[in-house]
C-alpha positions as CSV (number, residue, x, y, z in Angstrom):
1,X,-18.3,58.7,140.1
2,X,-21.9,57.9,141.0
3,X,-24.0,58.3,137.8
4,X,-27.1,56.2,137.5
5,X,-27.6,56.7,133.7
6,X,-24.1,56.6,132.3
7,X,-25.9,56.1,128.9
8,X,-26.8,59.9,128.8
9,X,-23.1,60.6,129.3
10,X,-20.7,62.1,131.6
11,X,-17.2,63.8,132.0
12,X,-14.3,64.1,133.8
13,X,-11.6,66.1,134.5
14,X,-9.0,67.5,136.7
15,X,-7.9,70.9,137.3
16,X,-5.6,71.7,140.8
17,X,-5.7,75.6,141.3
18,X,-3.4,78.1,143.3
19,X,-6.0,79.0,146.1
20,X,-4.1,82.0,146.2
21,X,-5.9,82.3,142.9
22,X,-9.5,82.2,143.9
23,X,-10.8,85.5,144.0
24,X,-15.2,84.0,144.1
25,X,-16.4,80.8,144.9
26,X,-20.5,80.5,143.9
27,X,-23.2,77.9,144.5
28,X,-25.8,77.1,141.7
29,X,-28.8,74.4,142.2
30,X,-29.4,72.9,138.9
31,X,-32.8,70.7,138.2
32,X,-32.5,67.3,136.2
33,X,-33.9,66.9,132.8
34,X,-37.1,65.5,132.0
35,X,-35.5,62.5,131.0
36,X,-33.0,62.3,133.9
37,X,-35.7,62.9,136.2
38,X,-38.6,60.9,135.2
39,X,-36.5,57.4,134.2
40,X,-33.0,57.5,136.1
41,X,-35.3,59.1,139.5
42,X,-32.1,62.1,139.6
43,X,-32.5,64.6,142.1
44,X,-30.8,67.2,140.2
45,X,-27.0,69.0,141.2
46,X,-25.4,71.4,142.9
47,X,-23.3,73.5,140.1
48,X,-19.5,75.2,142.1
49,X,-18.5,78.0,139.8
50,X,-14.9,78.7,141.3
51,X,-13.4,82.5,139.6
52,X,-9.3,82.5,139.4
53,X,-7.1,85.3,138.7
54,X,-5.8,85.0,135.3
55,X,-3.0,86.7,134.8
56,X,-2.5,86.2,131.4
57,X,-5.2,87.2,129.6
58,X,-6.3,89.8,132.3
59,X,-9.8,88.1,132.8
60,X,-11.0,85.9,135.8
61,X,-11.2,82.1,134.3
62,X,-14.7,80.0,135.8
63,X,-14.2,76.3,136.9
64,X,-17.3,74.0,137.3
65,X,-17.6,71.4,140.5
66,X,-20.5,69.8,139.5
67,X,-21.8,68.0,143.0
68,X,-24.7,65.4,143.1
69,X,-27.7,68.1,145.2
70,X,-27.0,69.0,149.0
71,X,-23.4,68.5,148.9
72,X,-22.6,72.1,146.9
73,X,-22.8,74.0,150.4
74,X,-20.0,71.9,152.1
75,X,-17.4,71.6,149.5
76,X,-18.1,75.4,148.6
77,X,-17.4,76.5,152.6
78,X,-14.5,73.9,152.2
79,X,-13.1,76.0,149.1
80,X,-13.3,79.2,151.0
81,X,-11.8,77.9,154.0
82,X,-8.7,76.7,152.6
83,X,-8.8,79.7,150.4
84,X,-8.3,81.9,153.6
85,X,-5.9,79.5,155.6
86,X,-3.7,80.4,152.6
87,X,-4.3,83.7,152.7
88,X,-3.8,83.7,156.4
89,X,-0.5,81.8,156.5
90,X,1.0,84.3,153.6
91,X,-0.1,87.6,155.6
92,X,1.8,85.9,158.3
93,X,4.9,84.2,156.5
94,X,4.9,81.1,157.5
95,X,6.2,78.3,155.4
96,X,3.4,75.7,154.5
97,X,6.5,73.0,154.9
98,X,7.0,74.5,158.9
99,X,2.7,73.6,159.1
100,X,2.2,70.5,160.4
């Protein structure tokens, strides 16, 4: 975890998902704060909002990837990628052990 001003605080947290689960996979820029901007020089984040089937509660759940700026794009295509491998290889049958 690369955070210059730990003083101002910081989380976290994991959360593995069923990419069969993923129904929408967004990208948000977010801007520092004054205070992260000005004295810790931050260049502000790139904010992953993954939505997954609940099907529970009958609503879509939200997860945050929050991603120091520029690298949002990558792991988002990354997300969707997987998201349709696994789609792919279910349409098709095959056994993720029989996937080398």
């Amino acid at each position: 975890l690369d955070i210059k001003c730990r003083c101002l605080g910081y989380t976290h947290h994991t959360n593995n998902i069923d990419l069969t689960m993923v129904k929408d996979v967004d990208l948000r820029g977010v801007a520092p704060g004054c205070v992260e901007g000005w004295c810790c020089c931050e260049r502000g984040q790139d904010l992953i909002v993954v939505s997954v089937e609940n099907t529970h509660a009958g609503a879509d759940l939200d997860n945050h990837i929050v991603l120091r700026q520029g690298e949002g794009q990558r792991v988002a295509d990354l997300i969707i990628d997987q998201r349709e491998e696994v789609n792919l290889r279910d349409t098709r049958g095959v056994n993720q052990l029989d996937v080398a």
